[in-house]
C-alpha positions as CSV (number, residue, x, y, z in Angstrom):
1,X,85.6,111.4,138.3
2,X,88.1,108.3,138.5
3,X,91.5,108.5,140.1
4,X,93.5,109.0,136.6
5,X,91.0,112.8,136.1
6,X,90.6,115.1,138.8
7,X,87.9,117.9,138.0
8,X,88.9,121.6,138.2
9,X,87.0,124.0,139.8
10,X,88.7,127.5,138.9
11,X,86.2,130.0,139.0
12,X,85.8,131.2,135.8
13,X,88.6,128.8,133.6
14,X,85.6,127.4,131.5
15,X,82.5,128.7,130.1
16,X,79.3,127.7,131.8
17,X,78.1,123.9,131.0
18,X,81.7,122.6,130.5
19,X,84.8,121.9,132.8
20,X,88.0,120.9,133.4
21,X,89.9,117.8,134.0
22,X,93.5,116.5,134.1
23,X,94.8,113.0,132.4
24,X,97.8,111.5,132.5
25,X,99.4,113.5,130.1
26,X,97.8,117.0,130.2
27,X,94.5,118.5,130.5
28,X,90.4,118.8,128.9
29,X,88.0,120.9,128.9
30,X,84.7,119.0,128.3
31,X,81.4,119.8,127.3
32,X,79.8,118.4,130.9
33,X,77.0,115.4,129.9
34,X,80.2,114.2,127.8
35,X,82.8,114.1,130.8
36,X,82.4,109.9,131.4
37,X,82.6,109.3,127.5
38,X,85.8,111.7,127.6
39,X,87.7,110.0,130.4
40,X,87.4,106.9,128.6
41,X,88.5,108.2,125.2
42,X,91.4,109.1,126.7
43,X,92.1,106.1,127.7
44,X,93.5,105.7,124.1
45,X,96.3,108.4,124.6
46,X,94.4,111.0,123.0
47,X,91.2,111.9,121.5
48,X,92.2,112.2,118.2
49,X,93.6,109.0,118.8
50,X,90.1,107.5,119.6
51,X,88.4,109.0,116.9
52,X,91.5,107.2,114.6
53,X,90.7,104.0,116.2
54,X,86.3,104.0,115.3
55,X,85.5,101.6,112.2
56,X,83.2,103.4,111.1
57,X,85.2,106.8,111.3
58,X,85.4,108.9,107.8
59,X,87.4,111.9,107.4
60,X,88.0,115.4,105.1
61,X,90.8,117.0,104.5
62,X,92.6,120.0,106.0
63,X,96.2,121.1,107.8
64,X,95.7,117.0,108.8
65,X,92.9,115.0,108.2
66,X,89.6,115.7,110.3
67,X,88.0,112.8,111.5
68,X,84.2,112.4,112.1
69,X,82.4,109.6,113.9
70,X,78.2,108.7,114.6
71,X,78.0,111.1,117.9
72,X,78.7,108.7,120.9
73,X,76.0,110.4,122.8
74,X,73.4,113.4,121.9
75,X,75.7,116.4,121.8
76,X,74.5,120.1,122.6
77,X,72.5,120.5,119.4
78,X,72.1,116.4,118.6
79,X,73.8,116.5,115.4
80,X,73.9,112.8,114.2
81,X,78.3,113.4,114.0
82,X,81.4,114.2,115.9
83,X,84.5,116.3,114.3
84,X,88.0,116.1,115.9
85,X,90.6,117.5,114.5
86,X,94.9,117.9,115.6
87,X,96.1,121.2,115.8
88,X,98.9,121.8,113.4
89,X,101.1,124.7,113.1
90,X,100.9,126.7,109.3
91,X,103.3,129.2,108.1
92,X,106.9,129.8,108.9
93,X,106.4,127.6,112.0
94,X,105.1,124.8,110.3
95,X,108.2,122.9,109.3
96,X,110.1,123.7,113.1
97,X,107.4,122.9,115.0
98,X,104.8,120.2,113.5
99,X,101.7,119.9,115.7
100,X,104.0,121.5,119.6
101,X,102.8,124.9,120.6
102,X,104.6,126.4,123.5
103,X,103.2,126.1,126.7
104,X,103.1,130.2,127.4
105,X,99.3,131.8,127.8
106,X,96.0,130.0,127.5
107,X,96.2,126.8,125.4
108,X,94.6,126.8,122.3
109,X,91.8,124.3,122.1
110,X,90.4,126.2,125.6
111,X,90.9,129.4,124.2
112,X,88.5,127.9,121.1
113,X,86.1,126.4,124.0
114,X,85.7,129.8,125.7
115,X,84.9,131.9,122.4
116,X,83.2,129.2,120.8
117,X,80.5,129.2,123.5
118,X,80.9,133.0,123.9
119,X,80.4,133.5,120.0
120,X,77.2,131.0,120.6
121,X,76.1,132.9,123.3
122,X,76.0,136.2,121.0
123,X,73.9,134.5,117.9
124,X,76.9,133.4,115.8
125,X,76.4,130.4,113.9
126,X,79.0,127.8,115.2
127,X,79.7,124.1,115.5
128,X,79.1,123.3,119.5
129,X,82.3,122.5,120.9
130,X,82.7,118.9,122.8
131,X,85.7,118.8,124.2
132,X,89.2,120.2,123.9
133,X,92.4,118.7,125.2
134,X,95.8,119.6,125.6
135,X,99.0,116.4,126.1
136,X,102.8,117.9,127.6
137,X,105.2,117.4,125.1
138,X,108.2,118.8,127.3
139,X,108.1,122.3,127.1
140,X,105.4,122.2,124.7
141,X,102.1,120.6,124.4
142,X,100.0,118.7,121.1
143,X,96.2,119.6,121.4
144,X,92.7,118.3,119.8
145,X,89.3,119.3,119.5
146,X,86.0,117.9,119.0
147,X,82.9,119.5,117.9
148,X,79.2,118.8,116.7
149,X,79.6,118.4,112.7
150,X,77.0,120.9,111.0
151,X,75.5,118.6,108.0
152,X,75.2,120.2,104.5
153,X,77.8,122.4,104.8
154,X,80.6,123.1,102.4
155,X,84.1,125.6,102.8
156,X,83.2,129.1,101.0
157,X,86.1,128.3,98.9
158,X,84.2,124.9,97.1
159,X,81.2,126.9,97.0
160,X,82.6,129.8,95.0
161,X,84.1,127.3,92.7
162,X,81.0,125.4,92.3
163,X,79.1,128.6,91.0
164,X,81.9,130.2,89.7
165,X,80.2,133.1,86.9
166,X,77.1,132.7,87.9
167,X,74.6,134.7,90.2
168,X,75.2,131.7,93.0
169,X,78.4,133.4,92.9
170,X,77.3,136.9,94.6
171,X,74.8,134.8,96.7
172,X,77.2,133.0,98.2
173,X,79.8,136.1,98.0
174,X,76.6,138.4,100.3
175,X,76.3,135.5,102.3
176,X,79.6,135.6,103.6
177,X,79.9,139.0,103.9
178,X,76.4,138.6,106.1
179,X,78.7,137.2,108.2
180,X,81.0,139.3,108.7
181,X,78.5,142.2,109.7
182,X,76.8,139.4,112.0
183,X,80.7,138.8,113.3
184,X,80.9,142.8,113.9
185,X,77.5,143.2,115.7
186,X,78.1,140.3,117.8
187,X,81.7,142.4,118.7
188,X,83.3,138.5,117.8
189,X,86.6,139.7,115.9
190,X,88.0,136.9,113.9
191,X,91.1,137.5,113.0
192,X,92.0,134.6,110.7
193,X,88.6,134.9,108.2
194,X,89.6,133.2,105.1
195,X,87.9,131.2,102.4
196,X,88.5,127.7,104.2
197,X,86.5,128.9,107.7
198,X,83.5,130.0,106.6
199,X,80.4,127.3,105.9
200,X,78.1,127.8,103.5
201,X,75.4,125.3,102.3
202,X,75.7,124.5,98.4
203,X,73.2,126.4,97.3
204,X,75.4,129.7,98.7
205,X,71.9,131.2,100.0
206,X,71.1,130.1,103.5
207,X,72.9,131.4,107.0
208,X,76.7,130.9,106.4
209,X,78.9,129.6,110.0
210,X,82.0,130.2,111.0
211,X,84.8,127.8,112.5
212,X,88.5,127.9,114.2
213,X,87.8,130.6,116.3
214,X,90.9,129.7,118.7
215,X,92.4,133.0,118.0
216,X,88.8,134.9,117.7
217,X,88.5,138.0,120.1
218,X,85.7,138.7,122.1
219,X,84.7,142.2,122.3
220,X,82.4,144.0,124.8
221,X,80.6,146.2,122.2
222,X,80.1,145.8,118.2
223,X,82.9,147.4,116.2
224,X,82.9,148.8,112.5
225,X,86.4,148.8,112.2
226,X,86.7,144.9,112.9
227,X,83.8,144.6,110.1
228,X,86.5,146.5,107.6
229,X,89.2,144.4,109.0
230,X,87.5,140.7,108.4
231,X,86.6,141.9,104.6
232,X,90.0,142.7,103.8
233,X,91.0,139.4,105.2
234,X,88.6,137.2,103.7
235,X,89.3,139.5,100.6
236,X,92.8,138.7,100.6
237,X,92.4,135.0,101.1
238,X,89.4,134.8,98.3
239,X,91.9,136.1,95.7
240,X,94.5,133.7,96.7
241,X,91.8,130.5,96.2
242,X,91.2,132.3,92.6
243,X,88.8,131.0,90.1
244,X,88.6,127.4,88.4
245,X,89.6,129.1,85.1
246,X,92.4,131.2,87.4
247,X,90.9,134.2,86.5
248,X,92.6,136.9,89.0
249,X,89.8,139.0,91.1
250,X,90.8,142.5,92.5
251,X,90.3,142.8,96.2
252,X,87.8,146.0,95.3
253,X,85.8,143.1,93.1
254,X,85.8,140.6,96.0
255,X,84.8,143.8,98.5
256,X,82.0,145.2,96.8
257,X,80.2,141.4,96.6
258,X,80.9,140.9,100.2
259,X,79.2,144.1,101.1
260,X,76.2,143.6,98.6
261,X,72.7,143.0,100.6
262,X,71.6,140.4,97.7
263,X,71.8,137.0,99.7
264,X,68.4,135.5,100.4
265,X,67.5,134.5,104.1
């Protein structure tokens, strides 16, 4: 590596086909075959930053806008596009704190790397992570992240609103709740399901994936109770989404489809 990045070589810090690097202002863990492409994107301050800067960038919307790009290089699974996306805080610590987490404990965009390829590693359905990096703000740091984009794929909270009353409506509902038995089998406890993580494909039928998994827990053997545990989350952030007409679902309602068997492979 050039003078400015000096590779790692903790035993352990990164999962296996990745490592990680120092920059001027903080750190990166980086998918490997993409480590000369990273250096020089952070050569623009930050990767986000780079991303920002591509002509032929386009983005969708979210805590901040996520940007995609035509893959500089083939990525783990060759998907044709590159995500990245700036952490920002939510909830009560939004307005305080922006986009600075404090720099206490395993930084966030690593944490994602590690259970990323961990949950990959276990069958779960999940965008391949590029890189993740981390820039000192003080006694905080800002962060990024940068994945393979899945094509096709749409939040489980436009699907359900796209079949709203119909029978695409349970299909999409079983699919999701597929996922959360696939979750609990793999012993990958996510602890922030909701309707805005999960990926379906429009049709609500086919293999649903999961993303943000920054705060996901790896387990050492499947669990029933984390199965319970991401239903009544997903539940409780499907009733909040609502219905087009703002018809109110009870979380028994939203239960029952995500534990129906009806999806189609």
């Amino acid at each position: 590596m050039a003078g400015r990045s000096r590779l790692e070589k903790r035993s352990g810090a990164v999962p296996d086909g990745y490592h990680r690097t120092r920059h001027r202002s903080g750190r990166c863990t980086v998918w490997t075959p993409a480590a000369e492409w990273g250096e020089k994107a952070l050569d623009s301050g930050t990767l986000y930053a780079w991303a920002a800067d591509q002509p032929d960038r386009s983005q969708f919307p979210g805590r901040g806008p996520v940007y995609t790009v035509p893959a500089p290089l083939p990525g783990p699974e060759k998907r044709a596009r590159w995500a990245f996306r700036h952490y920002w805080r939510g909830g009560a610590m939004a307005m305080p704190l922006g986009d600075r987490y404090t720099r206490v404990g395993r930084a966030r965009p690593f944490r994602e790397v590690s259970a990323s390829a961990s949950a990959r590693a276990r069958g779960i359905r999940t965008p391949a992570v590029i890189a993740g990096a981390t820039y000192v703000a003080g006694l905080h740091y800002r962060c990024d992240l940068v994945t393979e984009v899945v094509p096709d794929v749409e939040p489980l909270a436009d699907v359900l609103h796209a079949h709203d009353g119909t029978r695409g409506w349970l299909d999409a509902m079983a699919t999701a709740g597929s996922l959360i038995r696939q979750l609990a089998e793999a012993g990958v406890f996510h602890v922030d399901l909701n309707a805005w993580n999960v990926l379906l494909h429009p049709d609500g039928t086919r293999a649903a994936w999961v993303v943000d998994l920054d705060r996901a827990r790896i387990l050492r053997r499947p669990s029933r109770s984390i199965a319970d545990r991401m239903t009544s989350r997903l539940a409780r952030s499907i009733s909040k989404v609502g219905t087009p007409t703002g018809e109110l679902l009870g979380h028994a309602e939203i239960e029952a489809a995500l534990d129906a068997r009806t999806a189609r492979p």
